[in-house]
C-alpha positions in Angstrom: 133.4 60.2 114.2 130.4 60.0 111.6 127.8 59.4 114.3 129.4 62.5 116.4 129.3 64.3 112.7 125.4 63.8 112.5 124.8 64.8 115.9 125.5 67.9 115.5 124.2 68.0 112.5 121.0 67.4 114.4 121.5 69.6 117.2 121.9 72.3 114.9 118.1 71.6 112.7 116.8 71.5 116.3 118.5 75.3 117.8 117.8 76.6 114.2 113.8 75.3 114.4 113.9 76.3 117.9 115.1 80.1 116.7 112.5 80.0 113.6 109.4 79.1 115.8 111.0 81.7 118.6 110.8 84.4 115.6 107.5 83.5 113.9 105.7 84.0 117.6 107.6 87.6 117.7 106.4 88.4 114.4 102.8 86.8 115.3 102.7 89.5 118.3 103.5 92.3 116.7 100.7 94.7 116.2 100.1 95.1 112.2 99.5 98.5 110.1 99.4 99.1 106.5 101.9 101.3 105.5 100.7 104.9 104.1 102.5 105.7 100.7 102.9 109.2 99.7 104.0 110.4 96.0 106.5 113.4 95.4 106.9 115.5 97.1 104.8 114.7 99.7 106.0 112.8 102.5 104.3 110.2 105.3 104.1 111.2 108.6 106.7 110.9 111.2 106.3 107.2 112.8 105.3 108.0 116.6 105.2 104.6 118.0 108.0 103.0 120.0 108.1 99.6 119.2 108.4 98.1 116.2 104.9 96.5 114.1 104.3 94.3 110.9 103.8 96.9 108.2 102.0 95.9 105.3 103.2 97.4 101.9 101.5 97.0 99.1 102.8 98.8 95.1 101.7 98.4 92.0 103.6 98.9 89.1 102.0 100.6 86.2 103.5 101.6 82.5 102.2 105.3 81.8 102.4 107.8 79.1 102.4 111.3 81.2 104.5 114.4 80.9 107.9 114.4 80.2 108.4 118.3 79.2 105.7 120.6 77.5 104.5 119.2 74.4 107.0 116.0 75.1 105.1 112.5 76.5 107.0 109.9 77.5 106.0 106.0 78.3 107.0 105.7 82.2 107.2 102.5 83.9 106.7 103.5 87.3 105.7 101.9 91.1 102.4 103.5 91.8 101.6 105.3 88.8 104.1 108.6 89.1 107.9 109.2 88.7 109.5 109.0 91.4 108.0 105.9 93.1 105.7 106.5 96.5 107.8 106.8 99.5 107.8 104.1 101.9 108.7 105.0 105.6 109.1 102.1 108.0 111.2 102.2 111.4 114.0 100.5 112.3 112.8 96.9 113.4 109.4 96.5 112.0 109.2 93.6 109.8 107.8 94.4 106.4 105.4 92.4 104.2 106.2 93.6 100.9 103.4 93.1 98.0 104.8 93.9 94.4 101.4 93.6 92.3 102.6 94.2 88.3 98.9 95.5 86.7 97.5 93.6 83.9 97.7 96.0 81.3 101.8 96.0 81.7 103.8 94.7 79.0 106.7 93.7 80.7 107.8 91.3 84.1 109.2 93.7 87.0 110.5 93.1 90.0 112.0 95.4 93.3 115.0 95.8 94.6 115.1 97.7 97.7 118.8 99.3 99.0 117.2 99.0 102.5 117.0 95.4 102.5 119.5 92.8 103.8 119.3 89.7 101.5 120.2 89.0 97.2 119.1 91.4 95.1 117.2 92.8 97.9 114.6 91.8 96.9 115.1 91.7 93.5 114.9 87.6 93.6 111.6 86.8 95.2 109.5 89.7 93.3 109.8 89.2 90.1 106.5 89.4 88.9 104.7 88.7 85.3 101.5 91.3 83.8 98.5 90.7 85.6 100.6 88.6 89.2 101.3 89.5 92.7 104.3 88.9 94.7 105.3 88.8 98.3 108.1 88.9 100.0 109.1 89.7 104.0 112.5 91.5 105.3 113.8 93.1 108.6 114.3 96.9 108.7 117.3 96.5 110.5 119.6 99.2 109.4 118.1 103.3 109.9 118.6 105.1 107.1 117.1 106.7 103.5 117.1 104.5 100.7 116.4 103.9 96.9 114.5 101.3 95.8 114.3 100.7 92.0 113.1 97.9 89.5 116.4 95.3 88.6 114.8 93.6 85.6 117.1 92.8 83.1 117.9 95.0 81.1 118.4 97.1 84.6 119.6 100.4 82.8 116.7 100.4 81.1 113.7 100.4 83.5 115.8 102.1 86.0 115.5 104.8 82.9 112.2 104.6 82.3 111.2 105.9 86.0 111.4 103.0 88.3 113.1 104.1 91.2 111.4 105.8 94.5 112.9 106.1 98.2 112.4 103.9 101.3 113.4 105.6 104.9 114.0 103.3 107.9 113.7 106.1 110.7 115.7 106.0 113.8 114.2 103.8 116.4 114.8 106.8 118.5 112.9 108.9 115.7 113.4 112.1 114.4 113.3 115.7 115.7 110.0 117.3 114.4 110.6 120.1 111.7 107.8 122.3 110.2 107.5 120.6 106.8 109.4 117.4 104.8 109.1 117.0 101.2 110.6 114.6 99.0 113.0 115.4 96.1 114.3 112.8 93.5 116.6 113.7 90.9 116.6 111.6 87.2 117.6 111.5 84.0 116.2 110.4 80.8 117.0 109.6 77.5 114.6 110.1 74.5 115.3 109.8 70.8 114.3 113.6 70.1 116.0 116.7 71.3 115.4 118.5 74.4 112.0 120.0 73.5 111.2 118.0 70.6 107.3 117.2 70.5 105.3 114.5 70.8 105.8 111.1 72.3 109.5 110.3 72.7 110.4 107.4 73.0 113.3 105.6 74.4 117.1 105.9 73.4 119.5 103.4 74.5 122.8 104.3 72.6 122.0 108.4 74.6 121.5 106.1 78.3 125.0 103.9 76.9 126.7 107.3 76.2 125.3 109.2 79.3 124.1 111.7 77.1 121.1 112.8 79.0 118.5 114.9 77.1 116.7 115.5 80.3 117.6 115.8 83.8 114.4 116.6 85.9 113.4 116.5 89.2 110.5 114.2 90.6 109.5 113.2 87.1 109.1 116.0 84.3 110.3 119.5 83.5 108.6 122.0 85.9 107.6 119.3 88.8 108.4 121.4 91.1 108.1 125.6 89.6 105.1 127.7 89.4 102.1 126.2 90.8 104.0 123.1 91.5 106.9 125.1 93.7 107.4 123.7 97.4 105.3 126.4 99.8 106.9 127.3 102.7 107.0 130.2 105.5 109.8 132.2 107.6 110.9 130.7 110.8 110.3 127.4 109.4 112.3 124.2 109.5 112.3 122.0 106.4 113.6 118.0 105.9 114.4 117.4 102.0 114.3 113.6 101.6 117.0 113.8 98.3 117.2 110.5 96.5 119.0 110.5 93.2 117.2 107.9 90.7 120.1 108.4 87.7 120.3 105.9 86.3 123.9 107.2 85.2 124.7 110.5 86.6 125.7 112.2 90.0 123.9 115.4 91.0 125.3 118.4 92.8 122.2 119.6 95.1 122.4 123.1 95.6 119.2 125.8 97.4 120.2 128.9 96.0 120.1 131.1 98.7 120.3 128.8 101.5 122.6 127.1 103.3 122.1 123.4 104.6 122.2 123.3 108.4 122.7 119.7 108.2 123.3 117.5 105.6 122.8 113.3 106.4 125.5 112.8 103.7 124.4 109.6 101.4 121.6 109.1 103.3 123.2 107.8 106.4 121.7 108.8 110.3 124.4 110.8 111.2 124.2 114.8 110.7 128.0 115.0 109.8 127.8 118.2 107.7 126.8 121.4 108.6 127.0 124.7 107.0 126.9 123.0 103.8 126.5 124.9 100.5 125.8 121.6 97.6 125.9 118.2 98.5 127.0 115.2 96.1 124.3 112.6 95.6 125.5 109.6 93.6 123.1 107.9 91.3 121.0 105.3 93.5 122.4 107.3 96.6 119.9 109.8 98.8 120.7 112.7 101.2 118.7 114.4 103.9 118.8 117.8 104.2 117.7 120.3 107.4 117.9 124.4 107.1 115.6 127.4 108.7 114.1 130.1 106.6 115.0 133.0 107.2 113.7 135.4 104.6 111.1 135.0 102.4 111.6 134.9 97.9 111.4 132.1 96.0 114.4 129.9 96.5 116.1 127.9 93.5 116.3 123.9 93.5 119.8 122.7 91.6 121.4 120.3 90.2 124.3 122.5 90.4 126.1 120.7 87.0 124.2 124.2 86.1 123.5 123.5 82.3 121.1 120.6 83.3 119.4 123.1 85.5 118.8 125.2 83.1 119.6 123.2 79.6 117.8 120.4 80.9 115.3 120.8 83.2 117.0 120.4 86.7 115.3 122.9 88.5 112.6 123.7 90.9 111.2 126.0 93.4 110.6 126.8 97.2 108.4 129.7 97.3 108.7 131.0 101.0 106.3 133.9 102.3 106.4 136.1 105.2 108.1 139.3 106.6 111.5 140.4 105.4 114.4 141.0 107.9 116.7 143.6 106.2 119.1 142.7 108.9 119.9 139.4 107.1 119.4 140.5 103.5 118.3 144.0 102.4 117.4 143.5 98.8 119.0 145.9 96.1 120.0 149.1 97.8 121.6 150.7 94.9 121.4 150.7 91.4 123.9 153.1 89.7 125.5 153.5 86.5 129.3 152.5 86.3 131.2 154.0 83.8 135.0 153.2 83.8 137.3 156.0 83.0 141.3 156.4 82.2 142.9 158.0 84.7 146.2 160.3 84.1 148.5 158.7 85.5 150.8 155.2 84.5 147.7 153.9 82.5 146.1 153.2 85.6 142.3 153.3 85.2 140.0 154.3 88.2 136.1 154.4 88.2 133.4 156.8 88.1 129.7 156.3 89.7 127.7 159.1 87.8 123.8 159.0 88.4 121.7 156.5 90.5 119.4 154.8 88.1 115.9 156.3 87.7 113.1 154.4 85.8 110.7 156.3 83.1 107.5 153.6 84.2 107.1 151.3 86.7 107.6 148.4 83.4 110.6 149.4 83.1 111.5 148.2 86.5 110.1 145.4 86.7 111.4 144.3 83.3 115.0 145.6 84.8 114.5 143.2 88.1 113.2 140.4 86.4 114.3 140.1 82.8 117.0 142.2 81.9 119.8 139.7 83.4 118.9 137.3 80.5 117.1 139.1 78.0 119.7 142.7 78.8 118.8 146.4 79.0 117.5 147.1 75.5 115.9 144.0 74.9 118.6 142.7 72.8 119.0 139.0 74.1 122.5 136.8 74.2 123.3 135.2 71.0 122.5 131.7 70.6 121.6 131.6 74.1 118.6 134.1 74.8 116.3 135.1 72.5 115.7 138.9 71.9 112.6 140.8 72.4 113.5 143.6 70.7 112.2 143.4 67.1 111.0 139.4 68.1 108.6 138.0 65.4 108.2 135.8 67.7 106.4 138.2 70.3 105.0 140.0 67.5 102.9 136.4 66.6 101.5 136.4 70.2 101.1 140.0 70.3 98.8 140.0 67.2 96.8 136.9 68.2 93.4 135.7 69.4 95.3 134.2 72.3 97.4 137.1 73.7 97.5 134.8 77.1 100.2 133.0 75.5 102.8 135.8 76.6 101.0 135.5 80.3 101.6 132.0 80.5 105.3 132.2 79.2 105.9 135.2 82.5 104.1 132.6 85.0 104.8 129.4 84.0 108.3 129.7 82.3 109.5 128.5 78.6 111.6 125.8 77.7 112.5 124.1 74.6 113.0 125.0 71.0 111.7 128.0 69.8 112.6 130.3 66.3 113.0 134.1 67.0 114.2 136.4 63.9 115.5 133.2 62.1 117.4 131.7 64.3 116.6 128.6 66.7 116.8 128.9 71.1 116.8 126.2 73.0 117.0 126.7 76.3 114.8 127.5 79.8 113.0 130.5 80.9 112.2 130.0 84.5 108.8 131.5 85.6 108.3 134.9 86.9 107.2 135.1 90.8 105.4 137.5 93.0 103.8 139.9 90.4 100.4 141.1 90.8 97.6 141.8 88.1 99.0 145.8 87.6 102.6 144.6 87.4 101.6 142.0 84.8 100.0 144.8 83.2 102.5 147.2 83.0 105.2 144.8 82.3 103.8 143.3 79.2 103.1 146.6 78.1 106.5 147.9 78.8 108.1 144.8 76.7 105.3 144.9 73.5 105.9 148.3 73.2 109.7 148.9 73.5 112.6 148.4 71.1 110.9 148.5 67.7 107.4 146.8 69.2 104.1 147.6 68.8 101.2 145.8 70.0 97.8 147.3 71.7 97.9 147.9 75.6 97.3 145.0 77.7 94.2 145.5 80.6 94.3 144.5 83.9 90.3 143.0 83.1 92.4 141.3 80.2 94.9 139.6 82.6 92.4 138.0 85.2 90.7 136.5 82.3 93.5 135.3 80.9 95.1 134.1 84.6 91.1 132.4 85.3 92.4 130.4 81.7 95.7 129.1 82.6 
């Protein structure tokens, strides 16, 4: 019985050398390419080939102060030097050599763990790696599909919170279909000792990241990664692939286009398109989506987390800023602007309504301040309590106003505002998104309209004064 025992012990070292030597003089065969790594929001192009290769990765961590908010730094502990991490697209077979290198000015061991990979910690085992050491370690793309991949150093929370976390797609081995443009999206939220807005380098707080209290929740790394200059461009007729990955490391985000509607949604990442016509998607934190819709019409499109305070509390908010022709057929734009005035009617204290006047405007300011800020900032300038800040009688606009630097008001109307700021007395701390698709003379006449409404009083802006002050920003 014991000699039959070690028998088959030794038939089975022999089938499993026979299996390893098989495999090595696959992997020997296959042709080899180095992987091309793209940061948010770009993307790497679609793989083309048919057959699977040996594909060479190579990431270096790096610990980074950049750009958490305006006026807010941050220390970031990232894989290759931004937040989120470079994407990574293999296809499904290739066999990946995975290089972790940890640069010599870290302070701290890292390792990876990649949700694409089959084997502990995925990862997470063979790459931990010291300041100023290399790792390697080899897996099978077996299973198609978008993935996050994210740093599992103890404490985990912690340098999952600190930025290390990025996205990994294993395409279809029968590929994808082609759309005009991809981009990659990743949703995160941090944790900083200071307020929302408060200046200066903030450093980490791990009784907020315990609590889930999140003072930030950004996309691809910072407040404003993706508005104003940074917005996603785009064009009618277009088809667009969001790779969605959602770093946390604690909460779930509610992905919303306002103004679109996902054709299809790969729900969690998976290959299957089993959504369509979907308005916000749930992606949970270390969970990923892909997302497919046409444009249609052109604007600038909203980026959500739909949990709407972070968008616009917290920072969760970005920008696809399409261009080309309108078709009134789909949407018209306003049509009508009339004044409603609610009136009691005669009979049984019912009440019926009255449409008077259709809305004219003294100056072409007044309309653009009407289309653009009077939904925060209301008719006369008066602003929401505690929530938007008034401009009529501001101090704060007054300040600017009366300046060297009167391009301070241009960069709040094209880059935005967010973070604490004291008008009259009394603190704001919220977002002002930035104002699209103005040229020079609407700039012009819209400051002017606002400085010199409602109690203000400043000298007329020029439009020689704005393309100085735009040539500045």
């Amino acid at each position: 019985m014991l000699r039959l025992y070690y028998l088959c012990i030794l038939l089975a070292t022999v089938v499993l050398s026979v299996d390893l030597i098989s495999c090595s003089k696959k992997i020997q065969n296959l042709p080899v390419e180095k992987a091309i790594l793209t940061g948010a929001p770009f993307v790497p192009p679609l793989i083309e080939r048919k057959s699977p290769a040996k594909v060479v990765v190579e990431l270096e961590v790096r610990e980074v102060v950049k750009r958490l908010a305006d006026g807010v730094d941050y220390t970031f502990w990232t894989f290759g030097g931004n937040v989120p991490g470079k994407f990574i697209r293999v296809r499904e077979g290739d066999f990946v050599e995975f290089h972790l290198a940890n640069h010599s000015s870290s302070k701290l061991p890292h390792n990876i763990d990649l949700h694409a990979v089959t084997g502990p910690g995925g990862g997470a085992t063979s790459s931990f790696t010291a300041p100023g050491h290399k790792s390697q370690f080899s897996f099978l793309a077996m299973n198609p599909g978008l993935y996050v991949y994210h740093c599992a150093t103890a404490p985990v929370g912690m340098h999952v919170a600190n930025g290390m976390y990025g996205l990994i797609l294993v395409q279809p081995k029968e590929g994808f279909e082609k759309v005009d443009r991809e981009y990659y999206v990743m949703q995160s939220d941090f944790y900083t000792e200071g307020a929302y807005g408060e200046k200066g380098l903030q450093p980490f707080s791990m009784n907020k990241a315990i609590a889930e209290d999140a003072t930030y929740v950004v996309f691809n790394g910072a407040v404003g990664a993706l508005t104003g200059e940074n917005a996603l461009p785009a064009k009618v007729g277009e088809k667009i692939r969001l790779f969605v990955g959602n770093g946390g490391p604690n909460l779930i985000s509610s992905f919303h286009v306002i103004g679109e509607i996902f054709d299809a949604v790969y729900t969690e990442g998976g290959m299957g398109k089993n959504q369509h016509n979907v308005q916000t998607t749930l992606i949970p934190a270390g969970g990923s989506s892909i997302v497919e819709f046409k444009l249609d019409v052109p604007g600038t499109f909203i980026i959500v987390d739909h949990s709407i305070f972070r968008a616009f509390s917290k920072g969760a908010l970005g920008m696809l800023k399409v261009e080309g022709p309108e078709n009134k057929l789909i949407y018209s734009g306003k049509e009508v602007d009339e004044i409603y005035i609610e009136s009691a009617a005669s009979s049984a204290g019912t009440k019926t309504s009255q449409i008077i006047t259709t809305k004219t405007y003294e100056n072409k300011g007044e309309q653009l301040f009407s289309q653009n800020c009077a939904m925060c900032h209301q008719d006369k300038g008066q602003g929401v309590a505690g929530v938007f800040p008034p401009l009529a009688g501001s101090d704060y606009l007054r300040k600017i106003t009366a300046s060297n630097d009167r391009s301070q008001l241009l960069k709040i109307v094209l880059k935005g505002l967010s973070g604490k700021i004291i008008v009259n007395g009394k603190e704001y701390n919220n977002v002002m998104t930035p104002v699209a698709g103005l040229t020079d003379e609407d700039l012009v006449e819209l400051l002017n309209y606002v400085t010199n409404s409602w109690g203000n009083r400043a000298s007329k802006f020029t439009a020689d004064e704005i393309k100085k002050a735009k040539a500045r920003l």
